[in-house]
C-alpha positions as CSV (number, residue, x, y, z in Angstrom):
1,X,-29.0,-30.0,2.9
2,X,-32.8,-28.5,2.4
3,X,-30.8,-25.7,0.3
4,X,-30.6,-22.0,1.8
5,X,-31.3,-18.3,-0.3
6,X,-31.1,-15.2,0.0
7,X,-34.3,-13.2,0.5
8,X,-32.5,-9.3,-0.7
9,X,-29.3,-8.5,-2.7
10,X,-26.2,-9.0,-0.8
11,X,-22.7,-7.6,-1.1
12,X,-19.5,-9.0,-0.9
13,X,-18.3,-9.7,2.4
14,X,-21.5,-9.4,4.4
15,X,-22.2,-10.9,7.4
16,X,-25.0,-13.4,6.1
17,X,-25.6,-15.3,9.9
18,X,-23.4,-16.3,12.8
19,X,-23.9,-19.2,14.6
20,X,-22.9,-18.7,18.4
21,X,-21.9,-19.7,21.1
22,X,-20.3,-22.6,19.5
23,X,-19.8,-24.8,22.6
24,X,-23.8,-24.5,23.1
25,X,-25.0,-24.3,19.1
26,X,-22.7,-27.1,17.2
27,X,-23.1,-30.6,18.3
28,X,-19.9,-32.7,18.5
29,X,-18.0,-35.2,20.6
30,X,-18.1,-33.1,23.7
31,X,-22.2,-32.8,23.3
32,X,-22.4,-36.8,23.3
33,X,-19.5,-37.0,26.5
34,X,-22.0,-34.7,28.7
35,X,-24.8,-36.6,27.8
36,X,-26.7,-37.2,31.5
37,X,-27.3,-41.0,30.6
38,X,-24.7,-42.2,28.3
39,X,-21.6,-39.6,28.3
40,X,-19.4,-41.7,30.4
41,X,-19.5,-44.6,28.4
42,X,-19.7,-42.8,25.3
43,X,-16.7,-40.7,26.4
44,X,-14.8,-44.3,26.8
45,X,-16.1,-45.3,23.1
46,X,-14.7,-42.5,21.8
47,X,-11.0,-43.6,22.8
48,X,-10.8,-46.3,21.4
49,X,-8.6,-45.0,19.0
50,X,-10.4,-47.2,16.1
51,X,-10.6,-45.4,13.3
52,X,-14.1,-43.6,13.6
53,X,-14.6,-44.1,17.2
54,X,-15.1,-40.4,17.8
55,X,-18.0,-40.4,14.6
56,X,-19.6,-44.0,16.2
57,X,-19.9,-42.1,20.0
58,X,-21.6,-38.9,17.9
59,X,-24.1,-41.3,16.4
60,X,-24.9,-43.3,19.2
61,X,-25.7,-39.9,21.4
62,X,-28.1,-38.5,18.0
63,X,-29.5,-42.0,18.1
64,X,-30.1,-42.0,21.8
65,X,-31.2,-38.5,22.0
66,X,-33.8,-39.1,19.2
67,X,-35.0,-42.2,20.3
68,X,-35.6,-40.7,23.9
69,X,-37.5,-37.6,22.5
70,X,-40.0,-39.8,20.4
71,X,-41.1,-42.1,23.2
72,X,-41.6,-38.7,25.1
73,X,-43.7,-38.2,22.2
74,X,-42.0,-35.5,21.2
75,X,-42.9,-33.1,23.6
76,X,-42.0,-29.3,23.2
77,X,-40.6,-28.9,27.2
78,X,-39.3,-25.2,28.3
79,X,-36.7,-27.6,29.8
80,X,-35.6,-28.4,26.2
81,X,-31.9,-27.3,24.8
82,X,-31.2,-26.1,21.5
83,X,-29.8,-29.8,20.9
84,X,-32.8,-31.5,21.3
85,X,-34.6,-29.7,19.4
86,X,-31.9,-29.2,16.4
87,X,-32.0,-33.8,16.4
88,X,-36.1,-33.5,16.6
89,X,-35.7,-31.4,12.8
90,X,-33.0,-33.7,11.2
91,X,-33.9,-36.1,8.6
92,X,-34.3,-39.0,10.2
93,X,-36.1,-41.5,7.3
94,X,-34.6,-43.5,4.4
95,X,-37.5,-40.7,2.5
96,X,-35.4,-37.9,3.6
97,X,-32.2,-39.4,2.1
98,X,-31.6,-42.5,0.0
99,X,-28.1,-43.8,0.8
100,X,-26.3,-47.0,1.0
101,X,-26.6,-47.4,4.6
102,X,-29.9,-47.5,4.5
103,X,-30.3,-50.7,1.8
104,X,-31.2,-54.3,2.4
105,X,-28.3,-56.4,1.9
106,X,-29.4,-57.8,-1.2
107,X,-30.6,-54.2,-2.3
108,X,-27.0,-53.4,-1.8
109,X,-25.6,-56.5,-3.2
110,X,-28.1,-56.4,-6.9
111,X,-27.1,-52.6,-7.0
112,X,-23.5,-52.1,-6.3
113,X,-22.1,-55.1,-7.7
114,X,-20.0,-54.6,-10.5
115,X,-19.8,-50.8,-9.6
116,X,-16.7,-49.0,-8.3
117,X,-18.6,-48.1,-5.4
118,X,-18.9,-51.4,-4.3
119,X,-15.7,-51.7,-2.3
120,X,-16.3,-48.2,-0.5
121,X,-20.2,-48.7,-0.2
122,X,-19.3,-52.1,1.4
123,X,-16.7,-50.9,3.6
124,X,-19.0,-48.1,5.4
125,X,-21.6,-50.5,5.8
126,X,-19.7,-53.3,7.3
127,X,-18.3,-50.5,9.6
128,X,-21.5,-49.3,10.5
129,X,-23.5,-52.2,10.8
130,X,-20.2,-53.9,13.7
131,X,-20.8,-50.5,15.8
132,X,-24.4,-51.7,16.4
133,X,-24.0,-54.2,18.8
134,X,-21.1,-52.2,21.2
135,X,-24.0,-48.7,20.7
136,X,-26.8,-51.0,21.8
137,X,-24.9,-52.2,24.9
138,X,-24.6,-48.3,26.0
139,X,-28.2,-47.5,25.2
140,X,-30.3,-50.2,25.5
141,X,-30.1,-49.9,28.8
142,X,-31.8,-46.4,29.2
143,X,-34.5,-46.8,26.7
144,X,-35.8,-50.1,27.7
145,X,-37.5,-48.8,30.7
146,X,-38.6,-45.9,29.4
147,X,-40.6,-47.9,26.5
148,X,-42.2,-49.9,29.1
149,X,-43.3,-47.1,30.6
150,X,-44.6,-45.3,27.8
151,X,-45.6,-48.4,25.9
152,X,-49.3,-47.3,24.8
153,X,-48.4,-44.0,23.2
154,X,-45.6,-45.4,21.6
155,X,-47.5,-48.1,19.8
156,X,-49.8,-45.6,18.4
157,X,-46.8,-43.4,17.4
158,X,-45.1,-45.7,15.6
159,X,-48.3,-47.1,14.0
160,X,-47.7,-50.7,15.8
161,X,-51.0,-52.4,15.8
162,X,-51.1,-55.6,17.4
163,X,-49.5,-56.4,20.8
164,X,-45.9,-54.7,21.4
165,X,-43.2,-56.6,22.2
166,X,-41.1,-54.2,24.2
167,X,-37.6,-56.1,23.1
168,X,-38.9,-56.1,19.5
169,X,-39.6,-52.2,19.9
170,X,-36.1,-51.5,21.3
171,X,-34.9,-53.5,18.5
172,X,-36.5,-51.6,15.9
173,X,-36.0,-48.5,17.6
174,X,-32.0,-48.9,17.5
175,X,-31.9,-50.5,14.2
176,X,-34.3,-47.3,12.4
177,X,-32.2,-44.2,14.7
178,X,-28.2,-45.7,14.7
179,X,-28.8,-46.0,10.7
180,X,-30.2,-43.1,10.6
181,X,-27.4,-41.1,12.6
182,X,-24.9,-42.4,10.6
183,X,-26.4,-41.0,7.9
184,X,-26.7,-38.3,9.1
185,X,-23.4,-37.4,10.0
186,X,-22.3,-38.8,6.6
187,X,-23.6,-36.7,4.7
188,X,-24.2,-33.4,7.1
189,X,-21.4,-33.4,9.6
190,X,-18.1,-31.1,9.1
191,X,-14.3,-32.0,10.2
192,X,-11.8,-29.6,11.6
193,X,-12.0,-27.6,8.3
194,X,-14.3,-25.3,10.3
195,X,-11.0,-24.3,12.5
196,X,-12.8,-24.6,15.6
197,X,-10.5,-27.0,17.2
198,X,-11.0,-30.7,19.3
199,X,-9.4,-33.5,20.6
200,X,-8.4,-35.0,17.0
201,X,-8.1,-33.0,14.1
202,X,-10.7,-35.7,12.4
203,X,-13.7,-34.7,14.7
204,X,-17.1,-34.4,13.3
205,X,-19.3,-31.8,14.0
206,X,-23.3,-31.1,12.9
207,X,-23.5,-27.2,12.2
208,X,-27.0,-26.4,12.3
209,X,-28.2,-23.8,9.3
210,X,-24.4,-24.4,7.8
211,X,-25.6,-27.7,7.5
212,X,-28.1,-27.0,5.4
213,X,-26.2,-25.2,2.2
214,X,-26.2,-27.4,-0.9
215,X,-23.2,-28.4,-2.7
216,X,-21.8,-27.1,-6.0
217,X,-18.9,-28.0,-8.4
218,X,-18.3,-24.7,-8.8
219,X,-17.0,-22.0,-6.5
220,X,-18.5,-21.1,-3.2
221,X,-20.7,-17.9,-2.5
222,X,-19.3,-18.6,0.6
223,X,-17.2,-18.4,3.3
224,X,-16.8,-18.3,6.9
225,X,-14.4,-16.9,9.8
226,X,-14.5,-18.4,13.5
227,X,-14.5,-15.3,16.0
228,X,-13.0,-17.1,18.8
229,X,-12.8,-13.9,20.8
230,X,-16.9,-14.6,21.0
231,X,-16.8,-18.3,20.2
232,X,-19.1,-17.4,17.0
233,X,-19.1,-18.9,13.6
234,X,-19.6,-16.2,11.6
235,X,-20.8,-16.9,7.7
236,X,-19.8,-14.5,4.8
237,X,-21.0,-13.5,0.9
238,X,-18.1,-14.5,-0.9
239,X,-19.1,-12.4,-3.6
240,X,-22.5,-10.2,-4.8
241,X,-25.8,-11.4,-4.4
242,X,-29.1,-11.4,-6.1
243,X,-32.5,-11.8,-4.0
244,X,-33.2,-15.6,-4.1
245,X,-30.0,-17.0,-5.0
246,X,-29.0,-20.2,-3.7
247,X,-25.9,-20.4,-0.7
248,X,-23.7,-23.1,-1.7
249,X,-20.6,-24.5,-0.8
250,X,-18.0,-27.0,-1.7
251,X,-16.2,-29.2,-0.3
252,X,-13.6,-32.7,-1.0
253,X,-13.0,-31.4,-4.2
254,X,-10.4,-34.1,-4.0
255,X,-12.5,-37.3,-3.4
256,X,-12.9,-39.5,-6.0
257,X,-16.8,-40.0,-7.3
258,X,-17.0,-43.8,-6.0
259,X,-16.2,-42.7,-2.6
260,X,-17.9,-39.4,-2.7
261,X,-21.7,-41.2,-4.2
262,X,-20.9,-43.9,-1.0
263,X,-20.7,-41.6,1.4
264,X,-22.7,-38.2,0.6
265,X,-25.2,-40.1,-1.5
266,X,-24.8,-38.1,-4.9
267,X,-22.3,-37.5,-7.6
268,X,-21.6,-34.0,-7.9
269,X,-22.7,-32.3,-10.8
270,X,-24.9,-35.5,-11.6
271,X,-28.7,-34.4,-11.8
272,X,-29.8,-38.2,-11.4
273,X,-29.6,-40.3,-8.0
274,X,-26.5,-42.8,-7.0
275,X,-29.6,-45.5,-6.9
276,X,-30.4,-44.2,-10.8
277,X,-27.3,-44.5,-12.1
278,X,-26.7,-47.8,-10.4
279,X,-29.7,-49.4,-12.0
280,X,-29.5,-48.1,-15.2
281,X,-25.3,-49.3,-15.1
282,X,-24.1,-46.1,-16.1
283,X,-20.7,-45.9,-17.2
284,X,-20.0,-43.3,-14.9
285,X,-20.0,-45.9,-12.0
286,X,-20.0,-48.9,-14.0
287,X,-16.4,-48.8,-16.6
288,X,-15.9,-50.9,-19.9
289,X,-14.3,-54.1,-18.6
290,X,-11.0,-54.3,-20.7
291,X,-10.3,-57.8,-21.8
């Protein structure tokens, strides 16, 4: 998250923001499954029953939908939805967020060997990585045209100078947005936690402004209460507060660190960076080999 604050004091228990209508505000499965181009087959994806199969569909509509909108050149249309515009402001760059998805292979091989993140870094990026090829298939098909068509403004966009290669481009384009949608719903999206409801109790949803609050090892200033008589999220002060402190919450107190560093990309409580501690073989991710 970019990290949220108060701008006056607050009391307990007061309304801080809703987020409403849900079925129009949060992206989730049923977003990607309505998808014009791709919600058919993404709908199919999605029951699968592997584990995951609803999270792959969710990142191969943000990917799609992304990728679409910046060959479009990112064009604000009064035609736009709120969703459009909510994937347009997500951080969409390895800059925005380090993380192990986004790491060479032998980035990821020098850093996380001998680290007990190395079987859970591996395992989500072995999973995400085999989802490429099956995504690709469903969108490759509606972006390819659309980058020939657009294939001048494109090159200058993407700062391409010498003559595009419009299978290279598509390439690229699905490599750069699928990573970057997994990583994104790593480290933003919420599960069934919020009480909203959905197929599987294990759905992933993208909250926008929720989505944004920072973690904290402490308790939450937080909380929130789904008004299904309005179909509104509605976020409360969990205690007092001052003008310009911080919204936080918490969440998978119970996850170990290993897992928690390979998939949200920090330790909690941990000032320093997964990718600092890994190089500097901190015995907080690196333990004293008993012999």
């Amino acid at each position: 998250g970019n990290g949220l604050f108060v701008t006056r004091s607050i009391s307990m228990h007061e309304l801080l923001f809703s987020i409403g209508p849900t079925t129009d505000a949060i992206i989730s499965l049923q977003t990607a499954t309505k998808d014009v181009d791709c919600g058919e087959a993404f709908r199919e994806l999605s029951k699968l029953g592997n584990a995951g199969s609803q999270t792959v569909a969710l990142a191969g509509w943000l990917a799609k939908t992304r990728i679409c909108d910046l060959i479009d050149g990112d064009r604000i249309r009064p035609t736009d939805d709120f969703g459009v515009a909510y994937v347009r402001a997500l951080p969409w760059s390895p800059e925005d967020q380090d993380h192990v998805i986004w790491w060479r292979q032998e980035e990821a091989d020098r850093l996380l060997d001998g680290s007990i993140m190395y079987d859970e870094a591996t395992l989500i990026r072995t999973q995400v990585l085999s989802a490429f090829p099956l995504l690709a298939g469903i969108i490759l098909p509606v972006i390819q045209p659309r980058v020939e068509a657009n294939a001048e403004g494109l090159k200058r966009r993407l700062g391409f100078e010498d003559e595009m290669d419009t299978d290279f481009v598509c390439n690229f384009l699905l490599s750069t947005y699928l990573r970057g949608a997994f990583v994104i719903l790593m480290t933003r999206s919420f599960d069934d936690s919020l009480g909203l409801g959905g197929e599987r109790e294990e759905e992933s949803r993208l909250v926008p402004v929720l989505d944004t609050l920072q973690h904290t090892t402490g308790d939450a200033n937080v909380y929130h209460v789904y008004d299904s008589d309005n179909d509104c999220l509605e976020v409360f002060a969990a205690r007092d507060l001052a003008e310009g402190d911080e919204l936080v919450l918490t969440y998978h107190d119970d996850m170990s660190k290993e897992v928690f560093g390979s998939r949200f990309g920090f330790i909690p409580g941990e000032a320093k960076s997964v990718r600092m501690l890994l190089e500097e073989k901190n015995a907080m991710l690196f333990p004293p080999v008993i012999i």
